[in-house]
PyMOL CGO cylinders between C-alpha atoms (Angstrom):
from pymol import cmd
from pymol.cgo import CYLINDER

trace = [
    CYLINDER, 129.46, 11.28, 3.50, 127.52, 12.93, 0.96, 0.3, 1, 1, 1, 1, 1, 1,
    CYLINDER, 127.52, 12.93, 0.96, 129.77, 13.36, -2.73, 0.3, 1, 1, 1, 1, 1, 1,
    CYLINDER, 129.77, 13.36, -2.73, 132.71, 11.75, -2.61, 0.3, 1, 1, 1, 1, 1, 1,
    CYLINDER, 132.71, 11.75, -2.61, 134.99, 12.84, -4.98, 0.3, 1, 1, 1, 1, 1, 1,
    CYLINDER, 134.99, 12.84, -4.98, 138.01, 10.87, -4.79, 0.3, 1, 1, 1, 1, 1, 1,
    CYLINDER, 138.01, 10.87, -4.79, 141.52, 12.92, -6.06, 0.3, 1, 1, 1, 1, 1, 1,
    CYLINDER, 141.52, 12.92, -6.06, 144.11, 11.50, -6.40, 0.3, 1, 1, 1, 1, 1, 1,
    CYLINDER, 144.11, 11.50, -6.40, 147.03, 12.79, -4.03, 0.3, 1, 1, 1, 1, 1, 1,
    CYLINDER, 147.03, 12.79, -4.03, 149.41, 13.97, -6.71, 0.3, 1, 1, 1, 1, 1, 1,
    CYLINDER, 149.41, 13.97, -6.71, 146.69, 16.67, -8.04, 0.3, 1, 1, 1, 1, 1, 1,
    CYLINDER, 146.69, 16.67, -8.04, 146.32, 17.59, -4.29, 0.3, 1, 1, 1, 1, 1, 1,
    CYLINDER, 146.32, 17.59, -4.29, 150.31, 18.24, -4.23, 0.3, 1, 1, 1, 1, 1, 1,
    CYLINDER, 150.31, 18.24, -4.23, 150.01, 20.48, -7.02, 0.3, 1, 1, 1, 1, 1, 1,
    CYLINDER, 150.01, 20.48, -7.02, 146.39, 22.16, -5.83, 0.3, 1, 1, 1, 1, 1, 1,
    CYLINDER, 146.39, 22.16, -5.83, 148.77, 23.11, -2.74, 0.3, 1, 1, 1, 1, 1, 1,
    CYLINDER, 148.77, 23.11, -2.74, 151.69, 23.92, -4.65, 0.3, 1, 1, 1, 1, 1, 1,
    CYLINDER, 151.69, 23.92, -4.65, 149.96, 26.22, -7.21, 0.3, 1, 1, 1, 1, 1, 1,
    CYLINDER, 149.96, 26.22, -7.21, 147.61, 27.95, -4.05, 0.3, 1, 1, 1, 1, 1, 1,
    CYLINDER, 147.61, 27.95, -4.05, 148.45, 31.41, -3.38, 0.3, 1, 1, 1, 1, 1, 1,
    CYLINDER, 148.45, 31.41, -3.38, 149.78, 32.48, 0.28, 0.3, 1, 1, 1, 1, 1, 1,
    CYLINDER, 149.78, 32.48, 0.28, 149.93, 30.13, 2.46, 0.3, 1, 1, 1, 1, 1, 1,
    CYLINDER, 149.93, 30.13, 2.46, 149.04, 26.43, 2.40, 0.3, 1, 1, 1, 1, 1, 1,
    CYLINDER, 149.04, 26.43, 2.40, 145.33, 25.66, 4.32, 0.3, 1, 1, 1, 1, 1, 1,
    CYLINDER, 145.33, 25.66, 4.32, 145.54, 21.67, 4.93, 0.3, 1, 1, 1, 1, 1, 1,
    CYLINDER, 145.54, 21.67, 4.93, 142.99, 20.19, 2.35, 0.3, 1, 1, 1, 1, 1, 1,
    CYLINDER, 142.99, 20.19, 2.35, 140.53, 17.52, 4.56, 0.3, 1, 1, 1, 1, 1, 1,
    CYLINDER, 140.53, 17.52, 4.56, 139.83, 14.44, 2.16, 0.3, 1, 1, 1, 1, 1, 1,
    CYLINDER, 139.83, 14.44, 2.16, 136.94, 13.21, 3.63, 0.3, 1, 1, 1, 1, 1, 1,
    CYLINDER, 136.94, 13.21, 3.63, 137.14, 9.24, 3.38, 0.3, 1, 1, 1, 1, 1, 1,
    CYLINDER, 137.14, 9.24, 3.38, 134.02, 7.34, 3.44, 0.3, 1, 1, 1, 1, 1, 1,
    CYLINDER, 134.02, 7.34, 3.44, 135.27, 3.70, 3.33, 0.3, 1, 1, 1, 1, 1, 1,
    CYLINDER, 135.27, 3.70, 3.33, 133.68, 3.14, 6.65, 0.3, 1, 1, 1, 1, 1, 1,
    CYLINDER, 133.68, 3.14, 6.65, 130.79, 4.30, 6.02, 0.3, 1, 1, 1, 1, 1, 1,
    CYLINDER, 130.79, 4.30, 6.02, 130.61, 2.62, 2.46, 0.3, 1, 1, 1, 1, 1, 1,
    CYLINDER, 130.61, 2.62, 2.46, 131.00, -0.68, 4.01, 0.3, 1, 1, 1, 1, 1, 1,
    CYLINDER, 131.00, -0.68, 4.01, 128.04, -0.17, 6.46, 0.3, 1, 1, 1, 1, 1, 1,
    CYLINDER, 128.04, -0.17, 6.46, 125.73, 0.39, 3.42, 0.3, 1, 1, 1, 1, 1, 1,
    CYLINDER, 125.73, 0.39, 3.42, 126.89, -2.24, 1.31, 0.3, 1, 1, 1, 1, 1, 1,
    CYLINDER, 126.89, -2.24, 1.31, 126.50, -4.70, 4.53, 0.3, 1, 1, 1, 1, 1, 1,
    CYLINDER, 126.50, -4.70, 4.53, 123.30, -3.62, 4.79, 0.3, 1, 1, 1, 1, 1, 1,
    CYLINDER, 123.30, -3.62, 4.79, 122.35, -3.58, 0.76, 0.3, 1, 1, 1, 1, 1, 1,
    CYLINDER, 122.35, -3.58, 0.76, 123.83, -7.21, 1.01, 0.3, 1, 1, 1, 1, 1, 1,
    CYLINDER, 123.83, -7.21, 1.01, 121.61, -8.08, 4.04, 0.3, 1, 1, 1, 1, 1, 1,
    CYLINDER, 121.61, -8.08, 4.04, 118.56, -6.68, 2.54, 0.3, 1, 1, 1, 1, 1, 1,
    CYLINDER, 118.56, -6.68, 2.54, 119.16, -9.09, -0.58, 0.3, 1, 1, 1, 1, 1, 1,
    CYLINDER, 119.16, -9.09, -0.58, 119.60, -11.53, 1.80, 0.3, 1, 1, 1, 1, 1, 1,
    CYLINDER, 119.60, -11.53, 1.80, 116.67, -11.06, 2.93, 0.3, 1, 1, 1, 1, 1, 1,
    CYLINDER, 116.67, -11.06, 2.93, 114.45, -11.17, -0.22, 0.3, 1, 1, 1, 1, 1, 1,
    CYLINDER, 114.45, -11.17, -0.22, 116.25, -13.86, -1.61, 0.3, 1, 1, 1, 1, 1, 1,
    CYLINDER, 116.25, -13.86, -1.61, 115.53, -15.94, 1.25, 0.3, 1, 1, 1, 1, 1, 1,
    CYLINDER, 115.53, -15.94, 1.25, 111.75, -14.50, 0.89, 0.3, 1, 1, 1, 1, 1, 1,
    CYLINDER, 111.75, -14.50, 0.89, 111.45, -15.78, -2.66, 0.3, 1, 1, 1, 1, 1, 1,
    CYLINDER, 111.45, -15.78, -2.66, 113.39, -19.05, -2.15, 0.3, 1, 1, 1, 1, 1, 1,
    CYLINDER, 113.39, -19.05, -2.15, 110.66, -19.53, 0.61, 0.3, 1, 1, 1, 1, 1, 1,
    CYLINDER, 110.66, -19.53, 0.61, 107.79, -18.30, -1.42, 0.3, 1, 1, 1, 1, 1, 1,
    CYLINDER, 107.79, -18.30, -1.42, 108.71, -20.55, -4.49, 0.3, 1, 1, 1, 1, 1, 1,
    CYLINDER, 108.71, -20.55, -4.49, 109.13, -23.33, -2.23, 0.3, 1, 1, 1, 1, 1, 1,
    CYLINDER, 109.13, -23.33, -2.23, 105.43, -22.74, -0.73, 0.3, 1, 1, 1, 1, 1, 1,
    CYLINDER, 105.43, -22.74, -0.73, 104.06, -22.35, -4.68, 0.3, 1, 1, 1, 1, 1, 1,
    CYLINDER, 104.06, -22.35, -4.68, 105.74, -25.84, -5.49, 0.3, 1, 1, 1, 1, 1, 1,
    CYLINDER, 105.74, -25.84, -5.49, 104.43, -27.53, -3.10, 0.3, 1, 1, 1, 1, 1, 1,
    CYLINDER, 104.43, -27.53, -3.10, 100.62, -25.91, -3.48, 0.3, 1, 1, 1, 1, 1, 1,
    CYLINDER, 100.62, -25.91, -3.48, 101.07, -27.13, -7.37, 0.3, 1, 1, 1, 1, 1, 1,
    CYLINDER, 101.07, -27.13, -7.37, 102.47, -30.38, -6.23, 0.3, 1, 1, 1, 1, 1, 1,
    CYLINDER, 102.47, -30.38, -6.23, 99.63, -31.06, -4.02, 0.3, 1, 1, 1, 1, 1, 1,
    CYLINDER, 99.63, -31.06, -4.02, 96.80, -29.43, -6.29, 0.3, 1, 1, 1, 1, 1, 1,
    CYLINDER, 96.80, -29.43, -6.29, 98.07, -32.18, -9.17, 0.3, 1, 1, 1, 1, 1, 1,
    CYLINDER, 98.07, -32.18, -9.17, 98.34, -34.77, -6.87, 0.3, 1, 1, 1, 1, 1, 1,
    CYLINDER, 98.34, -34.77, -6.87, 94.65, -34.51, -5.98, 0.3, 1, 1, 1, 1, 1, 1,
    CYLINDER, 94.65, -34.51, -5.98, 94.06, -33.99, -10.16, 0.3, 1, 1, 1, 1, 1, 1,
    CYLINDER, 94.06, -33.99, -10.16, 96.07, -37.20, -10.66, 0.3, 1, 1, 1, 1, 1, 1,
    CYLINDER, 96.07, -37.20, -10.66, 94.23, -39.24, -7.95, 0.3, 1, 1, 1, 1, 1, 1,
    CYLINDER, 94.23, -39.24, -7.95, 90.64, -38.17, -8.69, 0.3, 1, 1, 1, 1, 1, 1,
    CYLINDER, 90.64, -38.17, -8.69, 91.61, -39.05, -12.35, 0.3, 1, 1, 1, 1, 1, 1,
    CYLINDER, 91.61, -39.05, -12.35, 92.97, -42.27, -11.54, 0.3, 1, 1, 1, 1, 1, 1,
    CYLINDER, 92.97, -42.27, -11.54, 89.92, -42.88, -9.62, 0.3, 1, 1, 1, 1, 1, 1,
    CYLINDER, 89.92, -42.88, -9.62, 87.38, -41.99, -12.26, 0.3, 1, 1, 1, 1, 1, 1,
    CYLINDER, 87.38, -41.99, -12.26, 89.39, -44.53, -14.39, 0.3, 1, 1, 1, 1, 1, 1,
    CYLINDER, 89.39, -44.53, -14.39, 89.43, -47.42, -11.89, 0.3, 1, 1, 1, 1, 1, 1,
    CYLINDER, 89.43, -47.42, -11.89, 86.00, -46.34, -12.02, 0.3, 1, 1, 1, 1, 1, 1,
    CYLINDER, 86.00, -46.34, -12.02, 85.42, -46.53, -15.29, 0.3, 1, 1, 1, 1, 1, 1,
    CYLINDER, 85.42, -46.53, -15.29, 87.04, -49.30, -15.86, 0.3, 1, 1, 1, 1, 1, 1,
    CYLINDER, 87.04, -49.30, -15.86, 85.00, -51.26, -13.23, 0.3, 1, 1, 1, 1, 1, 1,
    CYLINDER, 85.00, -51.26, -13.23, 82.13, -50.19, -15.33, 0.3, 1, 1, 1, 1, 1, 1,
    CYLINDER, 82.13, -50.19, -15.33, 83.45, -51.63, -18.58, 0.3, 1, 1, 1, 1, 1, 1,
    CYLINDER, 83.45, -51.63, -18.58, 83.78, -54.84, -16.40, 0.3, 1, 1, 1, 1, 1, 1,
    CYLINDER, 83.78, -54.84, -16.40, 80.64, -55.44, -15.62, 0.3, 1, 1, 1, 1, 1, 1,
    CYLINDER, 80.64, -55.44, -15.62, 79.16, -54.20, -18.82, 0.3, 1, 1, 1, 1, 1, 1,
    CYLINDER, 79.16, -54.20, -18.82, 81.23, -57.01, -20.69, 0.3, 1, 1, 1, 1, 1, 1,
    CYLINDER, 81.23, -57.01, -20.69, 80.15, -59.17, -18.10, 0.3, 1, 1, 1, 1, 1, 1,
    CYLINDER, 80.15, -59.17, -18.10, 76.52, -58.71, -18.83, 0.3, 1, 1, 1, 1, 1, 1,
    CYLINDER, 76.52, -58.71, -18.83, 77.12, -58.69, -22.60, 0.3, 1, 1, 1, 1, 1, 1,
    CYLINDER, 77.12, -58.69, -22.60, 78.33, -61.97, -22.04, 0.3, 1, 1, 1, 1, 1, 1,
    CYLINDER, 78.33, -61.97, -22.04, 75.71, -63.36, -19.85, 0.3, 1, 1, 1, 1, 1, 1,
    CYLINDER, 75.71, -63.36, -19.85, 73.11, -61.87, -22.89, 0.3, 1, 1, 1, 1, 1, 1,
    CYLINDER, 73.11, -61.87, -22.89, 74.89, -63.56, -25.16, 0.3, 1, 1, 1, 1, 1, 1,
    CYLINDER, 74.89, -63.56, -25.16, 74.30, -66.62, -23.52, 0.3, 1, 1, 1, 1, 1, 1,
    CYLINDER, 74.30, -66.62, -23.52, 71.23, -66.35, -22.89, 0.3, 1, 1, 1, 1, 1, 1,
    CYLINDER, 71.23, -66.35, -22.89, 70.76, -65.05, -26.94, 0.3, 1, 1, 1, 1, 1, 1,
    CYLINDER, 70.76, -65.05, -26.94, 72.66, -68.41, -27.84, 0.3, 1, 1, 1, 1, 1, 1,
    CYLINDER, 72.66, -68.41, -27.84, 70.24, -70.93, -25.30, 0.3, 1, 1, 1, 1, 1, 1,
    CYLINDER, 70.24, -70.93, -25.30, 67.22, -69.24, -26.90, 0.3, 1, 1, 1, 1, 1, 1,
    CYLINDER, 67.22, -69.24, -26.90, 68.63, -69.84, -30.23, 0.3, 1, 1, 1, 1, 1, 1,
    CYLINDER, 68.63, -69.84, -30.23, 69.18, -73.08, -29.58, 0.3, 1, 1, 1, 1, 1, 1,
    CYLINDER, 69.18, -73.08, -29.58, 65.37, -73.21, -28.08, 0.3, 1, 1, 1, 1, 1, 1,
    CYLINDER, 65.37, -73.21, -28.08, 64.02, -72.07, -31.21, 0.3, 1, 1, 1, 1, 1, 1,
    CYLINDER, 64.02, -72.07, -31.21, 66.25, -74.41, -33.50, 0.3, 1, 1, 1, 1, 1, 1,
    CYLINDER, 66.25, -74.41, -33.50, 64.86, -77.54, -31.40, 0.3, 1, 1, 1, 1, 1, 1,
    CYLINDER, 64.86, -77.54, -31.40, 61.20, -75.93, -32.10, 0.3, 1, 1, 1, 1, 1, 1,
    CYLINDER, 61.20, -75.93, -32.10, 61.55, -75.71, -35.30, 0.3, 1, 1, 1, 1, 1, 1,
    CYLINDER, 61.55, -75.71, -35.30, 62.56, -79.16, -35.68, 0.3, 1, 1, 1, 1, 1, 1,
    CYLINDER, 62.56, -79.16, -35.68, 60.29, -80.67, -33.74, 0.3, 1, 1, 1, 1, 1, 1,
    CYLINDER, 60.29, -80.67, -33.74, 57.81, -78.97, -36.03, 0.3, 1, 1, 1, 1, 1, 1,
    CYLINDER, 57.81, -78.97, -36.03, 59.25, -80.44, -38.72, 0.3, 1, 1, 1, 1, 1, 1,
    CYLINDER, 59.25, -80.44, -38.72, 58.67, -83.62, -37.55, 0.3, 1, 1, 1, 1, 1, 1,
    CYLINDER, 58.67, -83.62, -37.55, 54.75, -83.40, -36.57, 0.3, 1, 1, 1, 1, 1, 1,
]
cmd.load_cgo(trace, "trace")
């Protein structure tokens, strides 16, 4: 259907009324048909792209989801890393205390016993 004009059938009682000679039928080309194919197919083609974009958004989620995952684990990792580290660094400021207290205590007993000769 190409332009539809849509008049209304009173106007086309008077159109035939106020015609001279005599009456030609007047064809009002309906396009309801037609009109329903395309918006079927206008609905199917949004469909069609909303389906598209659901799919593609779900595909982007899950890309993010997975690229912070691997963030968050190699993070957590480094910590438990660092963490380990701190460990063993108290651990061996602990043993040097120690061993800073013994000698201390070594040098203490010296002194005394140079005191006494």
């Amino acid at each position: 259907c190409g332009v539809m004009t849509h008049v209304p059938a009173q106007e086309l009682r008077d159109l035939e009324v106020s015609a001279p000679g005599p009456a030609a039928p007047v064809e009002v080309e309906v396009c309801k048909p037609e009109l329903t194919a395309a918006l079927r197919e206008i609905r199917t083609q949004y469909e069609s792209i909303a389906v598209k974009n659901l799919q593609e958004a779900e595909e982007w989620y899950k890309s993010k989801f997975a690229d912070l995952s691997d963030a968050a684990n190699r993070n957590h990792e480094a910590l438990r890393l660092a963490k380990q580290e701190m460990n063993e660094s108290r651990r061996q400021i602990q043993s040097l205390t120690c061993e800073v207290d013994g000698l201390k205590g070594v040098v203490r007993a010296g002194k005394r016993s140079e005191g006494r000769a």
